[in-house]
N, C-alpha and C positions, 0 to 999 in steps of 0.2 A: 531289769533288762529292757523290759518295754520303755520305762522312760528313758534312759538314755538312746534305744534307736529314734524315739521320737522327739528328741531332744538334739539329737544329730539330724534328722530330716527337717527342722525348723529353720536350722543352721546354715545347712544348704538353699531351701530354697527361698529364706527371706531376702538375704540379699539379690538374688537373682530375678524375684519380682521389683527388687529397689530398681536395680539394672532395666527390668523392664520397663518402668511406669519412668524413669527418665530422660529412657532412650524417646520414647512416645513424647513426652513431655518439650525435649526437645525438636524431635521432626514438627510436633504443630508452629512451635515456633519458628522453624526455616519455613514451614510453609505458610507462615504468616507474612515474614518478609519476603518471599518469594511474589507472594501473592499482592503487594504492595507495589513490587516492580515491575509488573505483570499488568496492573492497572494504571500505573505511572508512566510506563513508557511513552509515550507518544507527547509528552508533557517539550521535552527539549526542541521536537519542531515547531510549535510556538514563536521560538526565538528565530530558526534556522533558516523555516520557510518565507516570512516576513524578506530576509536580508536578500536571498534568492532571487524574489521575486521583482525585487526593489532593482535590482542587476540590470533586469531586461528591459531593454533600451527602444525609443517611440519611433516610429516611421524617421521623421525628422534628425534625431539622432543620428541613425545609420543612412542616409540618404537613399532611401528606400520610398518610391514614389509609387502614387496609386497606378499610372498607368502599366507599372510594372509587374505590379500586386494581380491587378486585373489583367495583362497577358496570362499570369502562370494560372491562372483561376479559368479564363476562359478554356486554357488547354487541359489542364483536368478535366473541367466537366463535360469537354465532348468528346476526350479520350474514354470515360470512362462510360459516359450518357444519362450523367445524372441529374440531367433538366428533365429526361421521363419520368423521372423517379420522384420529380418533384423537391429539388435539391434547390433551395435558397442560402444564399452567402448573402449576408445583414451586415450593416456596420451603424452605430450610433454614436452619438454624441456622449462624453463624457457626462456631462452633466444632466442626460435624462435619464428616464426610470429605467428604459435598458441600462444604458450605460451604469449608470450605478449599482444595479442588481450587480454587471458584469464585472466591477470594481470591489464591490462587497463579496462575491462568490466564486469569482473566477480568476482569481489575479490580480486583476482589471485589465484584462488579456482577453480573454475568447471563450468561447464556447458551443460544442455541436451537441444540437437537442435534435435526440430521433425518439419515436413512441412507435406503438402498433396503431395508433389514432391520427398517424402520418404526418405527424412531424416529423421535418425532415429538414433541417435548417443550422446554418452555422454562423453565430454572430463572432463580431468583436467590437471594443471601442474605437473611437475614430482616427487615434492617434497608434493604432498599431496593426494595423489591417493587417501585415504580412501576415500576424498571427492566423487568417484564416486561410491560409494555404495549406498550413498546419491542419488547421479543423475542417477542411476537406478532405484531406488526408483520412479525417476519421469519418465522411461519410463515404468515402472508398470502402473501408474496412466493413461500416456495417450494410453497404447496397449493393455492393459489389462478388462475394465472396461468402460462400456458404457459412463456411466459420465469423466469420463478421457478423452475420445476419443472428446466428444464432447467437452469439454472443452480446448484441445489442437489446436483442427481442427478450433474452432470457436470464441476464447472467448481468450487464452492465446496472442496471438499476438498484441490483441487489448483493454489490460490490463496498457501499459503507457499511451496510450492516453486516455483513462478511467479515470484513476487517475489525468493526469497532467489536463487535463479539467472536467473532474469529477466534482470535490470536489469545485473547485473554483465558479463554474456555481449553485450548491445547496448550498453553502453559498449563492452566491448572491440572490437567489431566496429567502434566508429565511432574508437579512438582506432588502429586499423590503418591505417589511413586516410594514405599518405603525399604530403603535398603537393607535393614535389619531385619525384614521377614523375606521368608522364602517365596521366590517365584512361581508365584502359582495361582491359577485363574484370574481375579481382577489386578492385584499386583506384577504379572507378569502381561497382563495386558495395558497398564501407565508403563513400566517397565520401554517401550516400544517409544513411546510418546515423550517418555526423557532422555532417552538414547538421541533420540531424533529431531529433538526440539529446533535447531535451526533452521533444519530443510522444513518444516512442517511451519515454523511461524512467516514462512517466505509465500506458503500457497495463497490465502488470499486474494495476497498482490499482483500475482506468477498475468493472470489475465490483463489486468491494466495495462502494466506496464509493457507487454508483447503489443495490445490496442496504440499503447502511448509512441513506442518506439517505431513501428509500423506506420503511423500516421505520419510524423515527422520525414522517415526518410522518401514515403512515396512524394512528397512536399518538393524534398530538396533535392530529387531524383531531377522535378521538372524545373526547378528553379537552376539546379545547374545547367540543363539543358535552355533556357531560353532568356535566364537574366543571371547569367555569372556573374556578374559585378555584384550581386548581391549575396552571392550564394555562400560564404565563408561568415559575413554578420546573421545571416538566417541560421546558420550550421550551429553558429551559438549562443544565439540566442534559444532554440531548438533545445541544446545540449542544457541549458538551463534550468526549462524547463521541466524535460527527464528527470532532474536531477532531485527535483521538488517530491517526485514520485518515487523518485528510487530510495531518497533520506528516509523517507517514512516505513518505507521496508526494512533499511538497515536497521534502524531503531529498535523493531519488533523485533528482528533476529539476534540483535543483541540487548536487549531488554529481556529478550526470553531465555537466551544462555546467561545472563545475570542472575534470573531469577532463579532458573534453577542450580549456577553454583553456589550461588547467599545459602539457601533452603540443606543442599548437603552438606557447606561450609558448618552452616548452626547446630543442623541434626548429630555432623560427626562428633559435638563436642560432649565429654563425658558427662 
């Protein structure tokens, strides 16, 4: 009698541990491939952002002239008073060390440098000035406006490595996530993380792009108001720009709903 009851409990529970160890077997392997699209995303803006950027069109193009550039600039800055503040607008030559730093890092478009060491300054190259109307736009945001300040001084510097660990670190949290075991303490705490993966691979970004969009329209706020003829090639070239910002979000949000359908696709398989 004994052996057959333990001849019947062998029965039962060997398969059942098979079932375990391949159900397991399986989820490391979706969260292998998860975790591969999780660290690959950002791989197709490569391609994306290059063509984007390549779009936005020089002073000359858009017949966009310096004295025009330099109204909407003068009235910024003494709408806003950011010659106390120590607010320099720069432009360089394409071919010097700015300009090619600006070429190699920035587009070859613009860029607003502020620090707590008081820089305070917006360049571009010489061939697309408009773009610092733009980039005053962004020393409005951080000289002007509590939230600016705070976000300049605190939170802008430490916006790539936000992103570039970010996103990848709340993927992985949500592709932990094992469906086959019950919810309950650290599994129903990933649980949360793979429900949510969309909205959650977007926050990193959430700050920029409010900074990125806010700088542009305060821009074309005054551009409308005082050089209309230009204000529709600024609007999109502007919208362009964004757009370089925004791909790279999209990407995460769906690189990360990727990752985690691949990861439940593989695990559900028997």
């Amino acid at each position: 009698m004994d052996n057959y009851i333990s001849t019947v409990i062998n029965k039962r529970t060997e398969p059942e541990q098979n079932n375990s160890f391949q159900h397991n077997k399986q989820n490391l392997k979706g969260i292998a491939a998860g975790a591969a699209i999780a660290l690959g995303y950002p791989a197709p803006n490569y391609l994306i952002n290059p063509k984007l950027l390549k779009s936005i069109k020089t002073d000359d193009a858009l017949n966009i002239s310096k004295q025009q550039v330099d109204n909407v600039l003068i009235a910024m800055t003494k709408k806003f008073k950011l010659d106390e503040k120590g607010f320099k607008a720069l432009y360089f030559p394409v071919d010097s060390e700015e300009g090619k730093f600006l070429t190699k890092n920035c587009g070859g478009m613009a860029f607003f440098f502020s620090s707590k060491q008081g820089i305070n300054q917006a360049e571009s190259v010489v061939n697309k000035l408009y773009w610092l109307i733009h980039e005053t736009g962004h020393a409005v945001n951080g000289n002007c406006t509590k939230l600016g300040k705070f976000y300049y001084n605190n939170i802008a510097r430490h916006m790539p490595t936000a992103k570039f660990l970010g996103v990848p670190i709340l993927i992985g949290l949500g592709l932990s996530h094992n469906k086959n075991k019950e919810d309950k303490g650290y599994n129903k705490f990933t649980k949360f993380f793979e429900k949510h993966i969309g909205v959650l691979a977007t926050l990193p970004f959430i700050p920029g792009l409010i900074d990125e969009a806010t700088a542009s329209l305060r821009g074309l706020k005054f551009i409308k108001k005082l050089e209309p003829s230009i204000y529709k090639a600024a609007r999109r070239n502007f919208g362009i720009g964004f757009m370089t910002y925004a791909t790279e979000a999209a990407l995460a949000v769906g690189g990360a709903k990727l990752a985690i359908y691949l990861k439940d696709k593989i695990a559900s398989k028997p």
